[in-house]
ZAKOLZA-111444 format. One record per residue: residue number from 1; residue in three letters; y, z negated, x negated of N, C-alpha, C in turn. Coordinates in pm, 1 decimal, always signed. Layout:
REM residues N
NODE,NUM,Ala,Y,Z,X,Y,Z,X,Y,Z,X
...
This chain:
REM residues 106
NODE,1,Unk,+931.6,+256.5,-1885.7,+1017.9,+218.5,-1774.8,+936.3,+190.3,-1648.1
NODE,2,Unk,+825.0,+264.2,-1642.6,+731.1,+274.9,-1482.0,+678.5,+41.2,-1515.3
NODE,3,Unk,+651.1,+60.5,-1634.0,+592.3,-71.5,-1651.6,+695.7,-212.1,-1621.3
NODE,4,Unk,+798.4,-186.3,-1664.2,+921.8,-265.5,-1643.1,+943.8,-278.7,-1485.8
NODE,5,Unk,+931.3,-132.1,-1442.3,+941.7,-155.7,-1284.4,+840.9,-193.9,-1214.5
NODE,6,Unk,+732.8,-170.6,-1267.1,+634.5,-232.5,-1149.2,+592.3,-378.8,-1165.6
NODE,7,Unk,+629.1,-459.2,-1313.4,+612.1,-585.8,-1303.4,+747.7,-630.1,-1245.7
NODE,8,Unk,+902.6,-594.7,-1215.6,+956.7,-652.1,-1151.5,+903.8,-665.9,-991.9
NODE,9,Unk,+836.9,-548.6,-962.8,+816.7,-541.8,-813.4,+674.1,-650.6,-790.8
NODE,10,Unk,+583.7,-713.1,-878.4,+494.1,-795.0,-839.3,+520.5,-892.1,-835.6
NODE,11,Unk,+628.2,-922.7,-958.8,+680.6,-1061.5,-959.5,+740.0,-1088.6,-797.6
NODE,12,Unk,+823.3,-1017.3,-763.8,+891.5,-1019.0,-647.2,+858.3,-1018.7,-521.3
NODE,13,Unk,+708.4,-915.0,-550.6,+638.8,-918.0,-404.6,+528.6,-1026.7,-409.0
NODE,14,Unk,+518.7,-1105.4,-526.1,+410.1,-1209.7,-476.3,+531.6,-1331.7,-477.1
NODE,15,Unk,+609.7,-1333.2,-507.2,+721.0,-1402.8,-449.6,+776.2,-1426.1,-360.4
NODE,16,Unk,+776.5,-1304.8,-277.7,+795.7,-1274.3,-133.3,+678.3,-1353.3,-54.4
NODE,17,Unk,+579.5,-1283.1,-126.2,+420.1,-1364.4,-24.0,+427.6,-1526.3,-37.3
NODE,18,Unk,+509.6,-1578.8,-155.3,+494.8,-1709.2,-119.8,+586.8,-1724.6,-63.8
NODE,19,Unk,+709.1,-1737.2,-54.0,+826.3,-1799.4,+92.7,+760.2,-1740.6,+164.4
NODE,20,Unk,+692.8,-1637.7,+227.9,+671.5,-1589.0,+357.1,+543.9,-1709.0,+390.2
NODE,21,Unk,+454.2,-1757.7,+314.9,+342.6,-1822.8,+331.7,+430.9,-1995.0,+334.4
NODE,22,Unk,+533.9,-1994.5,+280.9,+599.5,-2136.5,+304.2,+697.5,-2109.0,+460.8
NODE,23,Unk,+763.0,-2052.5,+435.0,+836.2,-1999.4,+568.2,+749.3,-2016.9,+707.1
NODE,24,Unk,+597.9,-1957.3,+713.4,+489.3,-1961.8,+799.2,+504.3,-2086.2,+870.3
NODE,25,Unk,+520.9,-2209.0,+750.2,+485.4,-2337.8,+766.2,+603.0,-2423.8,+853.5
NODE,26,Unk,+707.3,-2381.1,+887.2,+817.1,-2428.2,+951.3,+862.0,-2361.0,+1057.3
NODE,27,Unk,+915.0,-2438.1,+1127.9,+989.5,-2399.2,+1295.4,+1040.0,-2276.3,+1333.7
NODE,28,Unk,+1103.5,-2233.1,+1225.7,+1203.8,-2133.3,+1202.6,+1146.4,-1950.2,+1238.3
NODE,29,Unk,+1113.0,-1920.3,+1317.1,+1093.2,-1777.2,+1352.7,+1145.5,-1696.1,+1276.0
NODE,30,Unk,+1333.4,-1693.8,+1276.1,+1396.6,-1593.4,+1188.8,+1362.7,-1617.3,+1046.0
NODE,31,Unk,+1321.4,-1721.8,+998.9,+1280.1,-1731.5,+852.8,+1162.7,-1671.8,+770.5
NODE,32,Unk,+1095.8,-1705.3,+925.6,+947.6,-1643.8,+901.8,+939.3,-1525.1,+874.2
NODE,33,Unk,+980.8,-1440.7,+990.2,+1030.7,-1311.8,+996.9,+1106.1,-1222.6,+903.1
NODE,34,Unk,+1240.5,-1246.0,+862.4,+1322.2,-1267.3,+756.1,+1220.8,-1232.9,+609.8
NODE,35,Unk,+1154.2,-1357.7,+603.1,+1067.4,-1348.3,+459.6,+931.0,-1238.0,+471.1
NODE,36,Unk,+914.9,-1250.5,+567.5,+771.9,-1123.2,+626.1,+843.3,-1017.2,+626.0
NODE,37,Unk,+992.3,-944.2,+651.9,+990.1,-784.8,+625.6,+1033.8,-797.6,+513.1
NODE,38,Unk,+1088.2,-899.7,+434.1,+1090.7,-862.4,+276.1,+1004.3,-843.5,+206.9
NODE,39,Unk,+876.5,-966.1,+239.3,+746.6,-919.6,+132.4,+649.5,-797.8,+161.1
NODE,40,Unk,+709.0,-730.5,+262.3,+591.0,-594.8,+314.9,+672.1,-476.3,+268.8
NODE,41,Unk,+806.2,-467.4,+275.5,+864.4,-390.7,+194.5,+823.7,-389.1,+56.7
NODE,42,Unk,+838.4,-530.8,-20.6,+858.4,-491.3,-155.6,+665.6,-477.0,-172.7
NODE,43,Unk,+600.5,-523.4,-109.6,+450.9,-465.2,-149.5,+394.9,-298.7,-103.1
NODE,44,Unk,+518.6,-253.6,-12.6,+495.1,-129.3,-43.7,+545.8,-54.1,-128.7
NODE,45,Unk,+641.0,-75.8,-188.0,+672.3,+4.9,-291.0,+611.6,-81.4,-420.8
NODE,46,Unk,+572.5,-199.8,-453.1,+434.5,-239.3,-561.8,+352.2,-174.5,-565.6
NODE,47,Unk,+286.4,-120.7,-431.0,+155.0,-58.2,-437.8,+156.2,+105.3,-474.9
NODE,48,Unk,+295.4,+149.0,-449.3,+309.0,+334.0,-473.8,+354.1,+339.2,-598.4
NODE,49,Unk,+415.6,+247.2,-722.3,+409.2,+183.0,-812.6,+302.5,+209.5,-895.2
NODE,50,Unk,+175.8,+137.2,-814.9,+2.5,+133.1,-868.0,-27.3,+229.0,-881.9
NODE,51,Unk,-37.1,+306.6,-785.8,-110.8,+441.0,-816.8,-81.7,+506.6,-914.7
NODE,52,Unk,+43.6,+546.2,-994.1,+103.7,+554.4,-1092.2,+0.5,+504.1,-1198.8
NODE,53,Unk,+4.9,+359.2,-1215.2,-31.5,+300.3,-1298.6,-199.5,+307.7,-1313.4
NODE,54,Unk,-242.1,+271.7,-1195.9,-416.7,+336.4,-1193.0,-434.8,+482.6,-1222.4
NODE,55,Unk,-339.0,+540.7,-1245.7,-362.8,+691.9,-1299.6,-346.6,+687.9,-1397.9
NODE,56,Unk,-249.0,+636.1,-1441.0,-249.7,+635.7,-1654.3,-371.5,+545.8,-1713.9
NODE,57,Unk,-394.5,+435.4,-1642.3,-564.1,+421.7,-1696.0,-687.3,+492.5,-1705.0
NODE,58,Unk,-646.0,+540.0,-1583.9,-787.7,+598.0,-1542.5,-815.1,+777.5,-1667.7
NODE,59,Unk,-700.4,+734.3,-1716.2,-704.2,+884.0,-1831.9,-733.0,+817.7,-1980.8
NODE,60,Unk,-752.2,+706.4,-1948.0,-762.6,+626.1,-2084.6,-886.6,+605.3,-2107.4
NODE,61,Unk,-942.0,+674.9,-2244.9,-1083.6,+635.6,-2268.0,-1169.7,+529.2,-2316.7
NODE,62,Unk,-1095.8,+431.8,-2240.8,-1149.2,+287.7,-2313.9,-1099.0,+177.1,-2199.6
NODE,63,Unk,-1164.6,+76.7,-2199.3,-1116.7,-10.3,-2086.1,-996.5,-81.9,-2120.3
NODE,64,Unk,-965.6,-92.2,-2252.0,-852.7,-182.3,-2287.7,-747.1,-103.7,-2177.9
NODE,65,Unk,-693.5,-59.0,-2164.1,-577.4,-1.6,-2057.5,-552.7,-112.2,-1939.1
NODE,66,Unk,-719.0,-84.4,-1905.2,-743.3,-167.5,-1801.6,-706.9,-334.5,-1756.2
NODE,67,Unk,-772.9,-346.0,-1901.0,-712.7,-508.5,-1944.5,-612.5,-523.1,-1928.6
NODE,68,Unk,-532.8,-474.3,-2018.3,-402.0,-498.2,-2052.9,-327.3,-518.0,-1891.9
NODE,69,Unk,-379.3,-379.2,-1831.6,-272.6,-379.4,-1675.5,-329.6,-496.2,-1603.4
NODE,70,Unk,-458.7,-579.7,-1602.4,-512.6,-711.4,-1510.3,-396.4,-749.6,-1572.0
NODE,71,Unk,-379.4,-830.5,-1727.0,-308.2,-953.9,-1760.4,-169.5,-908.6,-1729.8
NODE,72,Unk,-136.1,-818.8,-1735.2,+13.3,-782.2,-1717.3,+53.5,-802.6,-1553.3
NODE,73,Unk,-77.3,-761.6,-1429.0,-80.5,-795.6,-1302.9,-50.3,-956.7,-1309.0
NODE,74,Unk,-149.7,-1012.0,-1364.1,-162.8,-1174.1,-1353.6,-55.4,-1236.4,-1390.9
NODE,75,Unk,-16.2,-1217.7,-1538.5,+135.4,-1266.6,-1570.6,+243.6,-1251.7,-1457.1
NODE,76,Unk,+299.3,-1116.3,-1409.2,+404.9,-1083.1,-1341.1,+398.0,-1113.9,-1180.1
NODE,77,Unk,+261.6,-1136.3,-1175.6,+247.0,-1240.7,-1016.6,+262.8,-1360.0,-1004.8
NODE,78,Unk,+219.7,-1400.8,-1107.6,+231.2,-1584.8,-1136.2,+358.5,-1588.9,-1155.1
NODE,79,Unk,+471.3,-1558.9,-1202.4,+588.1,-1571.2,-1284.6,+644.5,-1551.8,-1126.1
NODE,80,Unk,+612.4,-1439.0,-1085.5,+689.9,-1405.2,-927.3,+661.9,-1546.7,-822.0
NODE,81,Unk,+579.0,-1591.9,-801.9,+492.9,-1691.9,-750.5,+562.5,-1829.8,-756.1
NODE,82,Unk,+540.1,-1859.1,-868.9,+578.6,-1994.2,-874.4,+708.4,-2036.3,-854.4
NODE,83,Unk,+838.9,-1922.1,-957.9,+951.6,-1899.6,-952.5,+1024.3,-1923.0,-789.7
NODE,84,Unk,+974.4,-1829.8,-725.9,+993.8,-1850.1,-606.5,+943.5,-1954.3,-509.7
NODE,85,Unk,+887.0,-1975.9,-540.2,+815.8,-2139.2,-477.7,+946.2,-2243.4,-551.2
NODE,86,Unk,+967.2,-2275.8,-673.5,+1106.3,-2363.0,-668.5,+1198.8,-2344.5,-630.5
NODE,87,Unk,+1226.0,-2180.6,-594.0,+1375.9,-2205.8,-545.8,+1359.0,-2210.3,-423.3
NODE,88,Unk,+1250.7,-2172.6,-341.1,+1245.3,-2227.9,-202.6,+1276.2,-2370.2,-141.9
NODE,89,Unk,+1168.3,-2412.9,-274.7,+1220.9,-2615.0,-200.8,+1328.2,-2638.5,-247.7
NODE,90,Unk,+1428.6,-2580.0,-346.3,+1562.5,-2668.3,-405.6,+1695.5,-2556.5,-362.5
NODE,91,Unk,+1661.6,-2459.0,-281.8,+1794.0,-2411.0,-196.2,+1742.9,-2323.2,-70.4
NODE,92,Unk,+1600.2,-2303.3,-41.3,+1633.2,-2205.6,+105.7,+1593.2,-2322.9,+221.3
NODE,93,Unk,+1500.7,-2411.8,+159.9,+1429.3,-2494.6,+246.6,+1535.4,-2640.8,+288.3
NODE,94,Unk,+1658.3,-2631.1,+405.2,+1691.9,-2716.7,+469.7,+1667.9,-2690.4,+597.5
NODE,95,Unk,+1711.8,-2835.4,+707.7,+1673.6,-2834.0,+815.1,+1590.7,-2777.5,+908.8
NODE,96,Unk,+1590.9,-2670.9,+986.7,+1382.1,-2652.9,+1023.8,+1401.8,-2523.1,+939.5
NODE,97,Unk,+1427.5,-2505.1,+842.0,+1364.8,-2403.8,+703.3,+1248.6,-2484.2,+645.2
NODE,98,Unk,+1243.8,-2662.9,+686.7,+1176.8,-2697.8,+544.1,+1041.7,-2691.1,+595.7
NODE,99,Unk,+960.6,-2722.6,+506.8,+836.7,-2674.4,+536.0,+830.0,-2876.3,+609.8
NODE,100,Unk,+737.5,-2790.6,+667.8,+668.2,-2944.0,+769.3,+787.2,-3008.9,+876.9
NODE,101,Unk,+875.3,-2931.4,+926.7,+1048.8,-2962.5,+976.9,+998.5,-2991.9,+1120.6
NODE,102,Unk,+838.8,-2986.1,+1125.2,+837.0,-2981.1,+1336.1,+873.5,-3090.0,+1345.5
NODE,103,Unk,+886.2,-3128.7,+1528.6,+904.5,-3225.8,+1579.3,+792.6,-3226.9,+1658.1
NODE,104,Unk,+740.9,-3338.7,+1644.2,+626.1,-3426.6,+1754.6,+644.9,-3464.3,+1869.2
NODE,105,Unk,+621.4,-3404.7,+1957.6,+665.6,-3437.1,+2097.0,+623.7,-3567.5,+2127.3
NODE,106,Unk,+640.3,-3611.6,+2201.6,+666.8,-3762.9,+2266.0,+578.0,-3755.7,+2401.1
């Protein structure tokens, strides 16, 4: 169950880091903002999560543990990542949400 939960929380918190890193990119303060206390929340409870998880390796006498938890990191970040990167451009990103929304002064 600890494993189930902590790849939902990477998927989610590197999900978070990307709207917050697209969000960055547009006019929008409250968006920015908005997406920045979601992804610092959910990377703190990812990271109290870890320790957990760097403790059941670290009792394991062999590096495979280790492995296994990188690809299982890598999978459940990428999956969080990208996921959230499409639904940003095809429902959060209108009017100055979208990324590149400034106006050029005159």
């Amino acid at each position: 169950m600890k494993w189930i939960l902590w790849g939902l929380l990477l998927a989610l918190t590197n999900g978070a880091s990307t709207l917050t890193s697209r969000a960055r990119n547009t006019p929008s303060y409250g968006y920015h903002g908005a997406a920045a206390m979601v992804n610092h929340a959910i990377w703190f409870c990812a990271n109290v999560m870890f320790v957990g998880v760097a403790i059941d390796i670290a009792k394991q006498p062999t590096a495979l543990a280790a492995f296994g938890a990188f690809l299982f990191y890598t999978v459940c970040s990428t999956i969080g990542s990208v996921t959230v990167h499409y639904v940003s451009i095809n429902y959060f990103e209108r009017g100055n949400r979208r990324v590149g929304a400034y106006e050029v002064p005159k």
